[in-house]
C-alpha positions as CSV (number, residue, x, y, z in Angstrom):
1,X,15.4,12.9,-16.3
2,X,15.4,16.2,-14.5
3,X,17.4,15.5,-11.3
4,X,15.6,18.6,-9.1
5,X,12.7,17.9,-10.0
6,X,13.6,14.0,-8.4
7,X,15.1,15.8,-5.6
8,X,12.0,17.9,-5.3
9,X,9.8,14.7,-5.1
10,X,11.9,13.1,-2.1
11,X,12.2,16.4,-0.5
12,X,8.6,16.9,-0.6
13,X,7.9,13.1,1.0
14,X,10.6,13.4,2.8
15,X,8.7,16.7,4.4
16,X,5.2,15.2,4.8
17,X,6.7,12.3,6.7
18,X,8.1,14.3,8.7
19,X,5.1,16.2,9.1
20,X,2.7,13.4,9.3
21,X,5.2,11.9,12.3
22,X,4.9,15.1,14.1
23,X,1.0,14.8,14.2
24,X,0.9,11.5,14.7
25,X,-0.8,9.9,11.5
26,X,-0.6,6.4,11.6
27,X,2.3,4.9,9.1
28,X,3.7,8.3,8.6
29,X,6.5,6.8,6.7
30,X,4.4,5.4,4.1
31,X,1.8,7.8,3.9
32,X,3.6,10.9,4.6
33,X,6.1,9.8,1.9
34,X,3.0,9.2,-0.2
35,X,0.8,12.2,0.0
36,X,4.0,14.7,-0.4
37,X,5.9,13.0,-3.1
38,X,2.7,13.2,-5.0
39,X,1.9,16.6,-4.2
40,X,5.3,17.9,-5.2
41,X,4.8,16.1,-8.2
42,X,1.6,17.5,-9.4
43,X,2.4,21.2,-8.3
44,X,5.9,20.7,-11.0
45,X,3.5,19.6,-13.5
46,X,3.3,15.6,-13.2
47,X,6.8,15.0,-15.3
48,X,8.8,13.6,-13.1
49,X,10.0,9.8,-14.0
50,X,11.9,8.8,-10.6
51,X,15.5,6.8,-11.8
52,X,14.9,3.1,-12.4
53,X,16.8,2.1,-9.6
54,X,14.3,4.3,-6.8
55,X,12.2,1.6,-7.0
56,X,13.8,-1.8,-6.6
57,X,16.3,-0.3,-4.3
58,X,13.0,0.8,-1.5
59,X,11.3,-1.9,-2.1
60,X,14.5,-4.4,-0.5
61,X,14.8,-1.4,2.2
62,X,11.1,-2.4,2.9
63,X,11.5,-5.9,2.5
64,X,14.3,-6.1,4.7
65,X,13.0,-4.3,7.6
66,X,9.6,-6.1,7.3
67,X,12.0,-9.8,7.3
68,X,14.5,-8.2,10.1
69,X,11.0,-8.6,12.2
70,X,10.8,-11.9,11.8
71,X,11.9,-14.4,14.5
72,X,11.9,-18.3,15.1
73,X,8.5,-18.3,16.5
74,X,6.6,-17.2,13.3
75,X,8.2,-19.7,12.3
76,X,6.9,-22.4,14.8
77,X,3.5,-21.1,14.2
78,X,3.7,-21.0,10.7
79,X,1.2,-24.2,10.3
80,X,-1.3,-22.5,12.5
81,X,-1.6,-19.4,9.6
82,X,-1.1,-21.1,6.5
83,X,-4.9,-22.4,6.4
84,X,-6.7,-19.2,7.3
85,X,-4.2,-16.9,5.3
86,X,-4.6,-19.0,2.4
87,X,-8.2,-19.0,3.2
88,X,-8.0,-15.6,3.8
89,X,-6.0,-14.5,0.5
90,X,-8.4,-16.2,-2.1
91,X,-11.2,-14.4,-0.1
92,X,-9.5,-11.0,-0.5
93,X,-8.3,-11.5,-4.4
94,X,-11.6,-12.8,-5.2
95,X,-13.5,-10.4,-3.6
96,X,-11.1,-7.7,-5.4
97,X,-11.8,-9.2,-9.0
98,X,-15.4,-9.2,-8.2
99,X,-15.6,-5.6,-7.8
100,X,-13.2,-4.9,-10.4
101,X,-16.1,-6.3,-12.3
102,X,-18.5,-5.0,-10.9
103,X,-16.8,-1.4,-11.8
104,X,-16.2,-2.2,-14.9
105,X,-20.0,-3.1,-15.9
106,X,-20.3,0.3,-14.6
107,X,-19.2,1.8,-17.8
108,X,-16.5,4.2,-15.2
109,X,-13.6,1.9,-16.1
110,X,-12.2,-0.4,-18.7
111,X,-12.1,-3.8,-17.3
112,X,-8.6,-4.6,-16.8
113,X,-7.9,-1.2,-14.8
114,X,-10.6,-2.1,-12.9
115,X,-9.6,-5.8,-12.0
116,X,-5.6,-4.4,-11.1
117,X,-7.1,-1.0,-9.0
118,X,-9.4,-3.1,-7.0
119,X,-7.0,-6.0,-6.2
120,X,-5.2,-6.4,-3.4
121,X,-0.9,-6.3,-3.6
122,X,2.3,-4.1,-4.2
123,X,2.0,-0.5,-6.2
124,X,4.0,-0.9,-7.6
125,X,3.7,-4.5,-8.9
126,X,0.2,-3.9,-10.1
127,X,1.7,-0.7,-12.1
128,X,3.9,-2.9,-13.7
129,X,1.4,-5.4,-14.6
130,X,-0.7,-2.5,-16.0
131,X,2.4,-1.1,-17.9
132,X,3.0,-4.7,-19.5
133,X,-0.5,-5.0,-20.3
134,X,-0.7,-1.3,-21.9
135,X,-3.3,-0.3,-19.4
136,X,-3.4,3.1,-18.3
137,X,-0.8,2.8,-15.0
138,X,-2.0,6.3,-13.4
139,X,-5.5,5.0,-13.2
140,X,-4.1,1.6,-11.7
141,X,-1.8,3.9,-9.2
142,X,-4.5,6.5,-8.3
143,X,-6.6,3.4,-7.2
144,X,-4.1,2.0,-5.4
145,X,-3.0,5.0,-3.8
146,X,-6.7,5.4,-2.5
147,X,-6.7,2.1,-1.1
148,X,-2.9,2.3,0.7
149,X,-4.2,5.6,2.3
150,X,-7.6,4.0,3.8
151,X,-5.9,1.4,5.0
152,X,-2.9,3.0,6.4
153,X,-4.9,5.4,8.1
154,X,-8.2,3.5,9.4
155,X,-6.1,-0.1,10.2
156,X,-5.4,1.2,13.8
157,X,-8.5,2.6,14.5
158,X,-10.2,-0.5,13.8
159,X,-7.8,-2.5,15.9
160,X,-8.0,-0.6,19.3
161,X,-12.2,-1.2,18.4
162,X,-11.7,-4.4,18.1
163,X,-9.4,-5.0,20.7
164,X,-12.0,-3.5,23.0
165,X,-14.8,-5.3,21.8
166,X,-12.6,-8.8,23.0
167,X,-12.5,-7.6,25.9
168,X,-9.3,-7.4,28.4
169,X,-7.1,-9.9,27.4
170,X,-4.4,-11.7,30.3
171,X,-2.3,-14.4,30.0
172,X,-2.4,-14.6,33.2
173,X,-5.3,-17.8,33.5
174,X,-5.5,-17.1,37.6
């Protein structure tokens, strides 16, 4: 392990984040951190294997700060999601598989890259599932990445349009 090329990677998403905050792109953390890591790592040449502990140790950093938003009420409410997210899940997952199929039958992709691109979940769980399968990870990542990025980027748009067609909303009833 090279340790300036690693340092090179999380200067170069450190830099886009930055970047992406100054110009306002939705989820600059993620995204910024994202698009420059990567690009750092294809201009050194794509040889870059980040330590083992990078991972784990971001992924309780994200955990954490998405549980430290948590409060008493979600949990109060919690029987009013667990229908429709369940619902809602299978829906997503299955639709996912479907079009990791449907891909597939397309002749671009061998099935099982296909099926873990097009599903939804964690990078860098689906990598790993790829990995232990011997699929080909980059492909599974690339796909992935794709996905993170329309998401990321599109998820407030569609919000602020759909928050306007609802309507102006008061909780005021008078």
């Amino acid at each position: 392990m090279n340790w300036l090329e690693v340092l090179a990677v999380l200067g170069g998403g450190t830099v886009c984040a930055l970047l992406f905050r100054r110009v306002r792109i939705p989820m600059w953390p993620i995204t910024g951190g994202l698009v420059g890591g990567a690009a750092v790592h294809l201009v050194i040449g794509g040889t870059t294997v980040m330590p083992a502990f990078v991972s784990p140790a971001a992924q309780v950093m994200v955990g954490a700060a998405i549980g430290a938003t948590i409060g008493p009420a979600i949990f109060r409410d919690f029987a009013k999601f667990l229908t429709p997210g369940t619902l809602a899940v299978v829906l997503v997952v299955g639709a996912g598989v479907a079009l990791g199929f449907g891909l597939a039958a397309t002749g671009l992709l061998p099935v099982g890259e296909a099926v873990l691109g097009m599903v939804p979940g964690g990078v860098g769980e689906m990598v790993a599932a790829a990995i232990s399968l011997d699929m080909d990870a980059a492909v599974v990542a690339g796909m992935h990445l794709v996905r993170l990025l329309v998401v990321l980027w599109t998820m407030p748009l569609l919000i602020r349009f759909a928050g306007r067609l609802g309507g102006p909303r008061t909780s005021d009833p008078g």
